[in-house]
N, C-alpha and C positions, 0 to 999 in steps of 0.2 A: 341530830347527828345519827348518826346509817350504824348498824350496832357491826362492829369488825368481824369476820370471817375468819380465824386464826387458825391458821395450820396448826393440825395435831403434834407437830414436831416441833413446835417453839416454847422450849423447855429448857434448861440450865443443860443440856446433853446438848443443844443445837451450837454447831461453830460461828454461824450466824447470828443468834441468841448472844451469844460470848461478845465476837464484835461489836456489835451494835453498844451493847452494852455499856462496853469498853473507849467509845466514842471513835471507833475505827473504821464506821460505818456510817454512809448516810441515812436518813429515815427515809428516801425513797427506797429501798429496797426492799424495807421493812413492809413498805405501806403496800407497794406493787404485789411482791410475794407474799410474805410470812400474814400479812392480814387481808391475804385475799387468799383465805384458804391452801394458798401453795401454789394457785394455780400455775402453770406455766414454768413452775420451779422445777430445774435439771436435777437438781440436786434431790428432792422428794422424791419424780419421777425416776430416778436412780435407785435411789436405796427401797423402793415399792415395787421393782420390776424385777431389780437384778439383785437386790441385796447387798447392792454398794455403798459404801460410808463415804462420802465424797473429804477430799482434806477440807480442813477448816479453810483454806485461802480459795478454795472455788466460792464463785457467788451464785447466786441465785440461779442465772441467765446460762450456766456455763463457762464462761470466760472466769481466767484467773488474776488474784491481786496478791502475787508471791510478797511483796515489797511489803504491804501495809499488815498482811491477813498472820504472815507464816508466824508468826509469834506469837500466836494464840495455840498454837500445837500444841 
């Protein structure tokens, strides 16, 4: 098995982290972004460029899941 790449942001601070957790999240998103270094992630790309905290209900990709996520706020 391929040893995971894990984004330096997947830490009990991550809203992502939370979800997932929380079983609010599928492991695809975990496995695409958060153990693939970040890559591709709006959300890292954000907060590394601009110094933005994305809300906890953005996902990985940009698009939002008000409905499932916002409760973790």
């Amino acid at each position: 098995m391929a040893k995971k790449n894990v984004c330096r942001w997947w830490d009990e601070t991550s809203g992502i982290k939370r979800a997932y957790d929380a079983g609010k999240l599928d492991k695809k998103w975990i496995e695409d972004y958060c153990f693939n270094g970040g890559k591709n992630c709006v959300r890292k790309q954000r907060w590394e460029n601009e110094g933005y905290i994305s809300p906890d209900w953005v996902l990985p990709d940009g698009t939002e899941e008000v409905e499932g996520l916002q409760s973790l706020a």
